[in-house]
N, C-alpha and C positions, 0 to 999 in steps of 0.2 A: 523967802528962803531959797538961794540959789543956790550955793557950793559950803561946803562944811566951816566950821569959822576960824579951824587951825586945823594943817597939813593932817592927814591922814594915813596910818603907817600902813603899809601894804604886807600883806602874809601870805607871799605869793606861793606858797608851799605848803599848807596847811589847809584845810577843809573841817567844819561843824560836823561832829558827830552824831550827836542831838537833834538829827534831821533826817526830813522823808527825802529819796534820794529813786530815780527810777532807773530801775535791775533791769528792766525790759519791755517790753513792746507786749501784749497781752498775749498776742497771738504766739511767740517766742515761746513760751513755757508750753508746758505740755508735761501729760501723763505716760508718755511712751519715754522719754529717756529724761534724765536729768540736764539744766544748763548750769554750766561754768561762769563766772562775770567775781570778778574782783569790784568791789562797791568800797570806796573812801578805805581804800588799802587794806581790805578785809575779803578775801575770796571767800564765795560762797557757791552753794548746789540751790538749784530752783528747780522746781516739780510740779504736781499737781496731785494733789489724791482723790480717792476716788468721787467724791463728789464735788470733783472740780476748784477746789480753795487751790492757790498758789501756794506753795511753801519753802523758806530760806533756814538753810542750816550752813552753817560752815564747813567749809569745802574740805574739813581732814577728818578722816574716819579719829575716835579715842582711842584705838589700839596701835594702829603704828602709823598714822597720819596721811594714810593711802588717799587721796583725793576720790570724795563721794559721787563729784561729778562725772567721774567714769561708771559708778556705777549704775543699777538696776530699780526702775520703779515696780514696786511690788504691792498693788494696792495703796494701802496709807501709807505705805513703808519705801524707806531707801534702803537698798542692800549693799556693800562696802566688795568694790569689785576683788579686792585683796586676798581678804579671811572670810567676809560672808555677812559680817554681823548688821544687824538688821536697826534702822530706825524710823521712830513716828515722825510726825510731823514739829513737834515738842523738844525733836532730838534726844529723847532719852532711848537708848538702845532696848529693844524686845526682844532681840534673840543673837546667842552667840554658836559658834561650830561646835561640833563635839561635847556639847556639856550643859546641864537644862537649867543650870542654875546662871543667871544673869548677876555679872560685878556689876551692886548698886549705883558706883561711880560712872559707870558706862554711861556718858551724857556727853553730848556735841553741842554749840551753843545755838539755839533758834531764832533769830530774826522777825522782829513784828514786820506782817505786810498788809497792805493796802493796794486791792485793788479799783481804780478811778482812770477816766479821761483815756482809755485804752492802755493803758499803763501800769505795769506792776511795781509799785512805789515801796522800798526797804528802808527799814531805820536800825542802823550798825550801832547807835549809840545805846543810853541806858534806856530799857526795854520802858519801864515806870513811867516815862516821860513820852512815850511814844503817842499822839493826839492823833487821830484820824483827824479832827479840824485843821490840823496843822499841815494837810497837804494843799501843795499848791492848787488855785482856781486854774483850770485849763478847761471851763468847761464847753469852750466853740468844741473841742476835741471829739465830744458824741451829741452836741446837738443838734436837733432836726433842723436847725436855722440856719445851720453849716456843712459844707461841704468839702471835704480835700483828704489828704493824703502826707505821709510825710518817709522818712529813713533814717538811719541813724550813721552818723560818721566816728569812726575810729580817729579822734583827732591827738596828735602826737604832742600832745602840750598841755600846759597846767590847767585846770579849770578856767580860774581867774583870768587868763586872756585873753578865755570866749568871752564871758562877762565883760569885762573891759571892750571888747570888737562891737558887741548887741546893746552896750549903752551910749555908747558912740557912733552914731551911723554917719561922721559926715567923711567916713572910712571911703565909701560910697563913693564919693565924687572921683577917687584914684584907682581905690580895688578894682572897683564894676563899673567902669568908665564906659564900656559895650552895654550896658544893661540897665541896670537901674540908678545910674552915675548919673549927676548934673553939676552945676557949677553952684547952682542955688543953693544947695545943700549947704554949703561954707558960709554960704553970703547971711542967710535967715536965721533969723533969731530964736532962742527958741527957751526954755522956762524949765529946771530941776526945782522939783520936789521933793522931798520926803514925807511920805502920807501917814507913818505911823512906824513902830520901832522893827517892822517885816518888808516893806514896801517904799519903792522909789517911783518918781513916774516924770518922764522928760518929754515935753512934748513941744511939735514941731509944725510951722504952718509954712509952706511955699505957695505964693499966692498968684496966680494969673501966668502961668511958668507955659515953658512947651512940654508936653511929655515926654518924658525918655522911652527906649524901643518897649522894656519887660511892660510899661502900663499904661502905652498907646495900644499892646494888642489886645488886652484885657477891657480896653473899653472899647474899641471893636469888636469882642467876643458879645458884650453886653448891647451895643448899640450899635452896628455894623454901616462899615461909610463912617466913623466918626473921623473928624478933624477940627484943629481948633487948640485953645490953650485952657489950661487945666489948673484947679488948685489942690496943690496934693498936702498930708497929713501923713506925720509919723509919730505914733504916739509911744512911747515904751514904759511897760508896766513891769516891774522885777518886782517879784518874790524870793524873799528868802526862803533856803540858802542859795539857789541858781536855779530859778525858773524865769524866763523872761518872755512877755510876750509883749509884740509890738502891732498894734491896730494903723494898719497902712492901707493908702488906698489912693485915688483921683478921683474928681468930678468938675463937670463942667466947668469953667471960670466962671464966678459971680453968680452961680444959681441957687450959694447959701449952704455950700458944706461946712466953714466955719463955722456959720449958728447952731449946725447942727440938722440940717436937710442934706443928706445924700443920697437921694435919691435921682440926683442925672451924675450916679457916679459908679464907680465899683468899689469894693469896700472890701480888704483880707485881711487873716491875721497869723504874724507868723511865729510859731507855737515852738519855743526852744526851753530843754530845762536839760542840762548839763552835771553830771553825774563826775565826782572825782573818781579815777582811776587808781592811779599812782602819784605822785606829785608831778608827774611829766606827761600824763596820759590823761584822758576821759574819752566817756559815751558821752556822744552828744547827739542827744534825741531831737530832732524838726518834725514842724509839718508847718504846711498851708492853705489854711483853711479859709474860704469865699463864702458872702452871701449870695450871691446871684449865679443864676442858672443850674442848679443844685441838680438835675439832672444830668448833668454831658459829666459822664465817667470821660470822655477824649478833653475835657477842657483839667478835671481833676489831675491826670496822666503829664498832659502839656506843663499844667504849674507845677507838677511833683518835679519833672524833669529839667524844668526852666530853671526854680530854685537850686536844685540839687546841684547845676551848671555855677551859680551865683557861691555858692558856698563853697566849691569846691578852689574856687580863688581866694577864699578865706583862710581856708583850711591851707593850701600853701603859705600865705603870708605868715600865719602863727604858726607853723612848722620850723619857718625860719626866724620866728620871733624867739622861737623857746631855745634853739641853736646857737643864738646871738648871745641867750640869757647866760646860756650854759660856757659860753668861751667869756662871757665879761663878766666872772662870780664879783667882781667888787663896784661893777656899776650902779650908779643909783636910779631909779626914775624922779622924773620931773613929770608936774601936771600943769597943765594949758587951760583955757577957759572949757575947750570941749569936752573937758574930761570931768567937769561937775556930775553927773550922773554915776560915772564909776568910781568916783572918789567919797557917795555916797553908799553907793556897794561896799564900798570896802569897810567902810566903817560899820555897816552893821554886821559883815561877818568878823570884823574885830571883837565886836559885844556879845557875837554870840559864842567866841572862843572864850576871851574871857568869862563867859558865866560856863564855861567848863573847864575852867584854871587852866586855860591853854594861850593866853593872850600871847601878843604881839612882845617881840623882844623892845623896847623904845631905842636901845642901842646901836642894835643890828642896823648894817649899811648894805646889805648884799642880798642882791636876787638872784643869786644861786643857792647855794647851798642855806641860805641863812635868810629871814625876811628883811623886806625892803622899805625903808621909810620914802614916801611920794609927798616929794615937794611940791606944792602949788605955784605956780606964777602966775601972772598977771589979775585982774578982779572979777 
């Protein structure tokens, strides 16, 4: 099973509610003021109480809709910068100004959280449904087997274009032409799967190649004087609804990384899971995390920076993809062989809208305003 068996309609404006989505970076929240972050078109206030739990409420006070996130953490309690009134972590209001009696209605809605993988993960949808199993696996993120660093990019565009960018890497050979570009990338073959009704996974073998500059230095970092040619792996593992991570890396030519010995190699993985915004906007949370040399905070630093360089040519490219979107409301997409991995993304956030009666229009011809049906071509 390589590409879906009939064209696949794209919801380029739409995002699963029904889903663990990450609010922020662990270290972001805190007990000393509240954060702001709009999550899958719902603004919310994040905190902490006093024994450290994270806590999501939505971001308009019950009395006249003053944004909580300007206010005051008070113990368990948020207090409404406005009139004063006071809430749990539950969102039900405990105290109002002037008056000891509390309106039973006084409630704000509270968000299940999950904290995992350095990550404050929110579920905007219906609370009943909300699985802590159902956060995505990101766990190089804290383990001791791993090492790196990552940022988050303010990207001015729909979810689904990241998604679409990180299951297609042969982006690569044009985007990052200085960097992590080759010609190979186009040339080599490479195999889409669908591993189960959550999960895609495309993977990639460039076999006896020269390195490109980002992972000739990286094996220099590991084996210093190296020269020679390399067989490099890109492997990309997506979780629903927009976690993706991709196990990349080089090693010696012929010393047996495709069998499955990397060890005359280096080996990272890079840690993306993309949060809807607005239909035009998201968080888009990185990192990249290394097995080897797990000590050099300066090697950490080097690949946070080097990536951050690599992305940030991304990040323009789909700035001006979502610009293009927006002056050509009645164009349609077409899909190419490369695009089997995103044309299986799409399909299971299709399944997972329609199991929340939000499916795909079959009609709709427009990736503006309206969803877009993505034609397949070639086999």
């Amino acid at each position: 099973m390589t590409t879906p068996d009939r064209p696949v309609t794209a919801t380029v404006f739409d995002h699963p509610r029904n889903a663990w989505y990450v609010a922020a970076w662990d270290h972001e929240v805190s007990a000393k003021r509240p954060l702001a972050r709009t999550i899958a078109g719902t603004p919310m206030a994040l905190w902490r109480t006093s024994d450290g739990a994270a806590s999501a409420l939505a971001d308009a006070c019950w009395h006249r809709l003053a944004p909580l996130s300007m206010g005051t953490v008070l113990g368990d309690e948020i207090q409404c910068p406005y009139h004063g009134l006071r809430y749990n972590s539950s969102g039900r209001c405990t105290a109002m100004p002037a008056q000891r009696t509390v309106n039973p209605s006084a409630m704000v809605t509270a968000f299940p959280v999950v904290e995992r993988h350095r990550y404050v993960w929110v579920w905007p949808g219906d609370p009943d449904l909300a699985d802590p199993r159902l956060v995505p696996d990101m766990h190089q993120m804290d383990s001791p087997d791993w090492a790196g660093d990552g940022l988050t990019i303010a990207a001015g565009c729909n979810y689904q274009l990241i998604l679409d960018n990180l299951m297609d890497l042969t982006h690569e050979e044009f985007v990052h032409a200085g960097s992590i570009g080759q010609d190979e990338l186009s040339e080599s073959e490479f195999v889409v799967r669908r591993v189960d009704e959550r999960r895609v996974v495309v993977e990639r073998w460039m076999r006896d190649i020269e390195p490109p500059p980002f992972w000739l230095k990286n094996m220099r970092d590991r084996f210093p004087g190296f020269s020679g040619r390399v067989d490099r792996w890109q492997i990309i593992h997506f979780e629903a609804p927009s976690t993706i991570c991709i196990d990349v890396g080089v090693a010696e030519a012929g010393t047996g990384a495709p069998e499955g010995d990397r060890s005359r190699g280096v080996n990272g993985f890079v840690m993306n899971t993309i949060t809807p915004e607005t239909t035009r906007t998201s968080h888009y949370f990185w990192a990249f995390m290394r097995n080897y040399r797990l000590e050099s905070q300066l090697i950490t630093t080097q690949l946070r920076e080097a990536v951050h360089g690599v992305f940030a040519e991304d990040e323009a490219m789909l700035i001006a993809q979502q610009r293009a979107i927006d002056a050509n409301p009645e164009h349609v997409f077409y899909s190419l062989n490369i695009d089997g991995g995103g044309l299986w993304v799409r399909r299971i956030l299709d399944e997972m809208l329609q199991a929340e009666g939000r499916g795909p229009d079959p009609d709709a011809a427009s990736v503006g305003a309206a969803p877009a049906p993505l034609r397949r071509i070639g086999s």
